[in-house]
Backbone atoms as SQL, in Angstrom:
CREATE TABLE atoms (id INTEGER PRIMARY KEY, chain TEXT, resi INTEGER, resn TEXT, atom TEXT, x REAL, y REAL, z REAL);
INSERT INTO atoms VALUES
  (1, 'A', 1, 'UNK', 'N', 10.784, -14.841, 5.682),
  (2, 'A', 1, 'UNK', 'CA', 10.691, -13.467, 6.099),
  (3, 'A', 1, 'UNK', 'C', 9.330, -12.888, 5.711),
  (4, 'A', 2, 'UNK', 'N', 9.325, -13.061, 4.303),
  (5, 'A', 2, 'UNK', 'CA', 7.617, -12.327, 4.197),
  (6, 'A', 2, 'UNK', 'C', 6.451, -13.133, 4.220),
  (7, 'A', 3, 'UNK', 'N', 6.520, -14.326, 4.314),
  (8, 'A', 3, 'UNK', 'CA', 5.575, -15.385, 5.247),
  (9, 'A', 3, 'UNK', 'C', 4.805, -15.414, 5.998),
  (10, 'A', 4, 'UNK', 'N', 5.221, -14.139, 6.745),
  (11, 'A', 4, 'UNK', 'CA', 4.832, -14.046, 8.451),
  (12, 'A', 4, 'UNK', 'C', 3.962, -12.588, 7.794),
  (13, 'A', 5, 'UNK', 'N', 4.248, -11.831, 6.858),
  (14, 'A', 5, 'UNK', 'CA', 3.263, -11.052, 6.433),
  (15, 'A', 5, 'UNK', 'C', 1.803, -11.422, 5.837),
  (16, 'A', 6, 'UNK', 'N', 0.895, -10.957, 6.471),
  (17, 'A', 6, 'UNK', 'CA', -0.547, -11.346, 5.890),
  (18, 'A', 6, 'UNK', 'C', -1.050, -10.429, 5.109),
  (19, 'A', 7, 'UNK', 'N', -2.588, -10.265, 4.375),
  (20, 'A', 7, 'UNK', 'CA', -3.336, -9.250, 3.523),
  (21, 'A', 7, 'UNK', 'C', -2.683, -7.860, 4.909),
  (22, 'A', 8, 'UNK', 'N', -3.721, -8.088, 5.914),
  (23, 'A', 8, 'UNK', 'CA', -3.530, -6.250, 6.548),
  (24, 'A', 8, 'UNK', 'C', -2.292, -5.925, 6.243),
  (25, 'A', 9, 'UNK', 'N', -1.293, -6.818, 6.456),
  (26, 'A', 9, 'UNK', 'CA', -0.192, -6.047, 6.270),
  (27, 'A', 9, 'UNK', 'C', 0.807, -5.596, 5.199),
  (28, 'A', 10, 'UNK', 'N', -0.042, -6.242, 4.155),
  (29, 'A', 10, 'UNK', 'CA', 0.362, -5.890, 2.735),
  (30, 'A', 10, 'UNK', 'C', -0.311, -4.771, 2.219),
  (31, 'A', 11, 'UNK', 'N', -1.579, -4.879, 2.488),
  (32, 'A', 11, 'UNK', 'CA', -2.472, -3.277, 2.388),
  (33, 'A', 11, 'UNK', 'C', -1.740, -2.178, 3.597),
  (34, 'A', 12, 'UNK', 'N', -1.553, -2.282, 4.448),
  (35, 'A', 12, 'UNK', 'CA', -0.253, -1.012, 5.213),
  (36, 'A', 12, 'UNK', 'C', 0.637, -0.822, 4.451),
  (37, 'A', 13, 'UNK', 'N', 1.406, -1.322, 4.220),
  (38, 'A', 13, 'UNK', 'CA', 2.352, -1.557, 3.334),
  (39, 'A', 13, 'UNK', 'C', 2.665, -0.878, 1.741),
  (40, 'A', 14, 'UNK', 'N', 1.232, -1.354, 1.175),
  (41, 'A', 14, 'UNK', 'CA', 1.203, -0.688, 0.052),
  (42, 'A', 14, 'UNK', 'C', 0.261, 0.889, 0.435),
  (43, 'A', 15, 'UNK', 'N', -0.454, 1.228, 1.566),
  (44, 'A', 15, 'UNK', 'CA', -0.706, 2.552, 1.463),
  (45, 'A', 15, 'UNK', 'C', 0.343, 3.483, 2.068),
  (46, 'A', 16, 'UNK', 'N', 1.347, 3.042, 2.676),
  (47, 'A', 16, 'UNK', 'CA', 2.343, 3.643, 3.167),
  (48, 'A', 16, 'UNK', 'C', 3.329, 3.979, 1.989),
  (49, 'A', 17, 'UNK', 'N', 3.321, 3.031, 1.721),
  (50, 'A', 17, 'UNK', 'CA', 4.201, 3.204, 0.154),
  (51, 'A', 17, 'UNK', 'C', 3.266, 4.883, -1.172),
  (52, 'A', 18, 'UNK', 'N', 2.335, 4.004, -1.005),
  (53, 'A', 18, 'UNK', 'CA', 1.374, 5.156, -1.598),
  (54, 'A', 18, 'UNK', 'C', 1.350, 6.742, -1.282),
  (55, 'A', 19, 'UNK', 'N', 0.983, 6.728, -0.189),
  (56, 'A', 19, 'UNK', 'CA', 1.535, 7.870, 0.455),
  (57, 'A', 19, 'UNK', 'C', 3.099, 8.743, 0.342),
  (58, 'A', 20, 'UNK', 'N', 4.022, 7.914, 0.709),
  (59, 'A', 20, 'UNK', 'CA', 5.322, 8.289, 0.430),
  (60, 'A', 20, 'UNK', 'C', 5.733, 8.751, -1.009),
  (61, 'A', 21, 'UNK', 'N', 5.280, 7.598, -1.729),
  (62, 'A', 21, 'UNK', 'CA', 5.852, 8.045, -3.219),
  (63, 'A', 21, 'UNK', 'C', 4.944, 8.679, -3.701),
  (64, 'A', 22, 'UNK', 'N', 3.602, 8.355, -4.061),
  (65, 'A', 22, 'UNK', 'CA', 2.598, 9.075, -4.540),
  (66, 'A', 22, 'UNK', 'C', 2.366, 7.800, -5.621),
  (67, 'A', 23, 'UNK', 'N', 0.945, 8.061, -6.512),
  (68, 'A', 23, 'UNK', 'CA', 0.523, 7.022, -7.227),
  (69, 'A', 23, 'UNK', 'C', 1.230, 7.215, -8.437),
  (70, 'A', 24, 'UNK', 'N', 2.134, 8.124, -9.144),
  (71, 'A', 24, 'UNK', 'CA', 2.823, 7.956, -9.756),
  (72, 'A', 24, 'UNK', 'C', 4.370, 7.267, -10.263),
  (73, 'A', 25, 'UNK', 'N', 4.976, 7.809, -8.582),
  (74, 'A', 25, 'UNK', 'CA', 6.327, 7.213, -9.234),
  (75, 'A', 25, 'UNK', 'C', 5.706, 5.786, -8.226),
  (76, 'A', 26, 'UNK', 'N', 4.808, 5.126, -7.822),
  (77, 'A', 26, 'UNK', 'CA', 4.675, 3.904, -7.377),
  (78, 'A', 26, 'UNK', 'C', 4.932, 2.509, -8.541),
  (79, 'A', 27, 'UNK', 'N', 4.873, 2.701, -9.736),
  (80, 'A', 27, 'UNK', 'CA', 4.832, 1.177, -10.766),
  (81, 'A', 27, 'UNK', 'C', 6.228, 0.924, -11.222),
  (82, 'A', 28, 'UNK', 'N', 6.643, 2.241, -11.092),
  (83, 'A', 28, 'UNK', 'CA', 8.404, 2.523, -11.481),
  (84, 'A', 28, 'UNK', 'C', 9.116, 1.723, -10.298),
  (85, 'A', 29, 'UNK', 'N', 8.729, 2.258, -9.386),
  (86, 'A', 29, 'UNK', 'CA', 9.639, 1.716, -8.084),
  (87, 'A', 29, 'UNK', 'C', 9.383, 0.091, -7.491),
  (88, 'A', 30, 'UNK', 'N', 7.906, -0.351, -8.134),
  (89, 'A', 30, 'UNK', 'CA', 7.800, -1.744, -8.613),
  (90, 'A', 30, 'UNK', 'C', 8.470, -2.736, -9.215),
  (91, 'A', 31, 'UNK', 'N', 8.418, -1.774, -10.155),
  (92, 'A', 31, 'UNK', 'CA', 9.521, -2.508, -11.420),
  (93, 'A', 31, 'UNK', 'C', 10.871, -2.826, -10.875),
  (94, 'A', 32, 'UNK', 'N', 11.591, -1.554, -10.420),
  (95, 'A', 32, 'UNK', 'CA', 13.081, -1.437, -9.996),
  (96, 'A', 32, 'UNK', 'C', 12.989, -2.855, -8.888),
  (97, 'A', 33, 'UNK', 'N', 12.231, -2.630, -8.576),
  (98, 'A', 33, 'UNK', 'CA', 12.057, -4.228, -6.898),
  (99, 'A', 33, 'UNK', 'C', 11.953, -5.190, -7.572),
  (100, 'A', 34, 'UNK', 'N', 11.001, -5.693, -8.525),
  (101, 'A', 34, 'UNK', 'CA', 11.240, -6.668, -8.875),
  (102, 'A', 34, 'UNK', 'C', 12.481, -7.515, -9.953),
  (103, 'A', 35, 'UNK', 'N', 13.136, -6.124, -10.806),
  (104, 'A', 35, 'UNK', 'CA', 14.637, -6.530, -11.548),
  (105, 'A', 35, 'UNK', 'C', 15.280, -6.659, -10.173),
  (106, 'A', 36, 'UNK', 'N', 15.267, -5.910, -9.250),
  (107, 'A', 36, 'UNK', 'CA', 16.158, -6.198, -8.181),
  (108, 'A', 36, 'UNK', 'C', 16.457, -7.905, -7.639),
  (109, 'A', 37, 'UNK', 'N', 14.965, -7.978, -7.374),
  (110, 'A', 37, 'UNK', 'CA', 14.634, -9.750, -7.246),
  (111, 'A', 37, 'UNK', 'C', 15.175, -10.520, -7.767),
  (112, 'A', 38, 'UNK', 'N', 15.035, -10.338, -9.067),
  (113, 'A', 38, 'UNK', 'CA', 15.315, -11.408, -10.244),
  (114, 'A', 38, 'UNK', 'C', 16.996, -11.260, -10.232),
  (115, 'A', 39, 'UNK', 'N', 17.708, -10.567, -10.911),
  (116, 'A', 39, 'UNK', 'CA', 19.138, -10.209, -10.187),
  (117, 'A', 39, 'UNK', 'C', 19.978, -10.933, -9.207),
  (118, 'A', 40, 'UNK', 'N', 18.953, -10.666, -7.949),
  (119, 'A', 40, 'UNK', 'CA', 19.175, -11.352, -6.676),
  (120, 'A', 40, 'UNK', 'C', 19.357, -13.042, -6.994),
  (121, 'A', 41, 'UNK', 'N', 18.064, -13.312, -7.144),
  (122, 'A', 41, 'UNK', 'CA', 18.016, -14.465, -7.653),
  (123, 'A', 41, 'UNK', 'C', 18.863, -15.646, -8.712),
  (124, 'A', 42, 'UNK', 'N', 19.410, -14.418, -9.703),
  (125, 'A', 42, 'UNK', 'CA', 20.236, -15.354, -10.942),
  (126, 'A', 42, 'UNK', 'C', 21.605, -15.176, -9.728),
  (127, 'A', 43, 'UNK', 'N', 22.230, -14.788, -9.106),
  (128, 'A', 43, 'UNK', 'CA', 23.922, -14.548, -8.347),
  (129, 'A', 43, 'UNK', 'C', 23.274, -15.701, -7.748),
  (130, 'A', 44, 'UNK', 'N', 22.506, -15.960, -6.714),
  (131, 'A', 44, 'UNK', 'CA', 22.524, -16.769, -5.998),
  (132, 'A', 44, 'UNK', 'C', 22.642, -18.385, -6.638),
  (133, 'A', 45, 'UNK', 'N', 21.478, -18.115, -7.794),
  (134, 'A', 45, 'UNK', 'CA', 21.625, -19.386, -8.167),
  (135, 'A', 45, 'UNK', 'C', 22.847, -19.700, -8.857),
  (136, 'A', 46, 'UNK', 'N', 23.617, -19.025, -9.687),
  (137, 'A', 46, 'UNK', 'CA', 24.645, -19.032, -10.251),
  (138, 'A', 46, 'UNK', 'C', 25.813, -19.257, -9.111),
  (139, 'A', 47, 'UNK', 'N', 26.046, -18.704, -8.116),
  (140, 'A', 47, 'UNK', 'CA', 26.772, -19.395, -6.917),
  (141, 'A', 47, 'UNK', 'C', 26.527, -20.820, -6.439),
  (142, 'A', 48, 'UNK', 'N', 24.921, -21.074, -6.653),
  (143, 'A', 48, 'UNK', 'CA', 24.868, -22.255, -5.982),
  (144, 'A', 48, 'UNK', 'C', 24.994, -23.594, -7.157),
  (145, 'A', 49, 'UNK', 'N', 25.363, -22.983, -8.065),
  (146, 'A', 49, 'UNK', 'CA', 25.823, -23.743, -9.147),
  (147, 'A', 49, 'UNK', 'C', 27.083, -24.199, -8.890),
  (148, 'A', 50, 'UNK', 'N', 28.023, -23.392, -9.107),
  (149, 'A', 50, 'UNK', 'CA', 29.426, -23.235, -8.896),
  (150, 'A', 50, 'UNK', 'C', 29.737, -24.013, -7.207),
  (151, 'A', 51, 'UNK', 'N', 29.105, -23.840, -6.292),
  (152, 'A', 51, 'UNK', 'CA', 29.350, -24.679, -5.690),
  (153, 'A', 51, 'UNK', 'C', 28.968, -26.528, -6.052),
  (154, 'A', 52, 'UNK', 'N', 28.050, -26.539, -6.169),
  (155, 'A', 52, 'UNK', 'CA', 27.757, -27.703, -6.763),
  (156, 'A', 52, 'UNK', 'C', 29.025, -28.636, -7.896),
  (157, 'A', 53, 'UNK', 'N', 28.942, -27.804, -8.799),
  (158, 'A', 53, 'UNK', 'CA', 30.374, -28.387, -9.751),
  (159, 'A', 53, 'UNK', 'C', 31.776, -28.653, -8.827),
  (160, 'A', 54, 'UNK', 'N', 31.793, -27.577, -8.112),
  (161, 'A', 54, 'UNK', 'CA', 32.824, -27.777, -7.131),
  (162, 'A', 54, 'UNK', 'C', 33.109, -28.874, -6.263),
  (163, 'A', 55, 'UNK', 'N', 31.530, -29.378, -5.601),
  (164, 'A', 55, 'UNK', 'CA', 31.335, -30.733, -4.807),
  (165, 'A', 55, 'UNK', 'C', 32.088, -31.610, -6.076),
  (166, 'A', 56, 'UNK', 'N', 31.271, -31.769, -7.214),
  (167, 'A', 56, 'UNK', 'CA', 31.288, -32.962, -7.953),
  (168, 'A', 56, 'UNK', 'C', 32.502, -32.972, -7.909),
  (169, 'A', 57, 'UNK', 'N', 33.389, -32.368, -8.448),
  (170, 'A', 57, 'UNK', 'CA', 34.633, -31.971, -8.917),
  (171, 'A', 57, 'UNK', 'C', 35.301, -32.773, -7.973),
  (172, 'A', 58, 'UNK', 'N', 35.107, -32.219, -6.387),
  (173, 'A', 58, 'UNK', 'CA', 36.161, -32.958, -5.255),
  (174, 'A', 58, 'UNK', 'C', 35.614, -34.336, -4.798),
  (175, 'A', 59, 'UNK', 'N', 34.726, -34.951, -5.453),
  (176, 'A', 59, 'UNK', 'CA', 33.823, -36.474, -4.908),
  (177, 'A', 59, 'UNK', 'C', 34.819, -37.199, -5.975),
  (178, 'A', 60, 'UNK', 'N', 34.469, -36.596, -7.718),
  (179, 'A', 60, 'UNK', 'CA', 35.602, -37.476, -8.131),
  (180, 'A', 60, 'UNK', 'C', 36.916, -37.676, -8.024),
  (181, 'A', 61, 'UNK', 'N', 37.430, -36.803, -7.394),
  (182, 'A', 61, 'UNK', 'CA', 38.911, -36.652, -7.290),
  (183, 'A', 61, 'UNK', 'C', 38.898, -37.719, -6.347),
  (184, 'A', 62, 'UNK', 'N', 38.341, -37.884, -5.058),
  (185, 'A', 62, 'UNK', 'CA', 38.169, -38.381, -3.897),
  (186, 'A', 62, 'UNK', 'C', 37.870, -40.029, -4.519),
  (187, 'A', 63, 'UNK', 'N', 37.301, -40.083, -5.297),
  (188, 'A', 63, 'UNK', 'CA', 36.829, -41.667, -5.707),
  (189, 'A', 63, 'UNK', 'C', 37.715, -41.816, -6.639),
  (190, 'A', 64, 'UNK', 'N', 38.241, -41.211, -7.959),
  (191, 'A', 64, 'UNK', 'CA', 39.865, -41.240, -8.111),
  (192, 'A', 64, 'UNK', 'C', 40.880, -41.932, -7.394),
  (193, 'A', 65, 'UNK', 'N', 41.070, -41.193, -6.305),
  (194, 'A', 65, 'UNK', 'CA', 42.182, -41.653, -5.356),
  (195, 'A', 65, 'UNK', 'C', 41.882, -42.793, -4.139),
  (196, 'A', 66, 'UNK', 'N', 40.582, -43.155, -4.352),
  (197, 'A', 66, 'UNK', 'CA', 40.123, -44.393, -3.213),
  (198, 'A', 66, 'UNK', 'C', 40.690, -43.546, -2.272),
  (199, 'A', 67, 'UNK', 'N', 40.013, -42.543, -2.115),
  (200, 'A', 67, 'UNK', 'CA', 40.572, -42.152, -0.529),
  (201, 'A', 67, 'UNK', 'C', 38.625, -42.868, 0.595),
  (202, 'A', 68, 'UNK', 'N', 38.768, -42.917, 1.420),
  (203, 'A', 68, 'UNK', 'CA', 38.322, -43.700, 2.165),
  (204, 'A', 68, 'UNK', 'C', 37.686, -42.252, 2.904),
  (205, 'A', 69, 'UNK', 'N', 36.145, -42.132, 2.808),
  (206, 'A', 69, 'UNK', 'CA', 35.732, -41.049, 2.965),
  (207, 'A', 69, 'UNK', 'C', 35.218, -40.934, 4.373),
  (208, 'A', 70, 'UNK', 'N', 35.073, -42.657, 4.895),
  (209, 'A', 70, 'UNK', 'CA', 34.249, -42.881, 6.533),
  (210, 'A', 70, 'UNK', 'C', 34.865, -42.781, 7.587),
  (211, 'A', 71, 'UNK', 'N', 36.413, -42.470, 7.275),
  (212, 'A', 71, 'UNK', 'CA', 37.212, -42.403, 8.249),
  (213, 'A', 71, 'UNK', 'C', 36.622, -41.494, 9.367);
């Protein structure tokens, strides 16, 4: 998604922002975005954990029971 954003459009971006909030409450509302990120980041990975254990979990059961997986 933000990939496809280059410099011009990060400088729009941040003077639009500038503008809107003003140069004050701008480092605050930084901050809040980036705990937001990080946040974001630990659920996801923490889901993609829990799935993971979950695979393992049903491979051994599955090799447990010689169930025959190529059917």
């Amino acid at each position: 998604m933000l990939s496809n954003i280059g410099v011009p459009g990060l400088i729009l971006i941040l003077v639009v922002a500038l503008v809107i909030f003003g140069p004050n409450k701008l480092p605050e509302i930084g901050r809040a975005f980036g705990k937001s990120i990080r946040e974001f980041k630990k659920a996801t990975d923490g889901l993609a954990d829990d799935i993971r254990e979950e695979l393992k979990e049903e491979i051994k059961v599955a090799k447990d029971e010689k169930i025959d997986l190529k059917k």
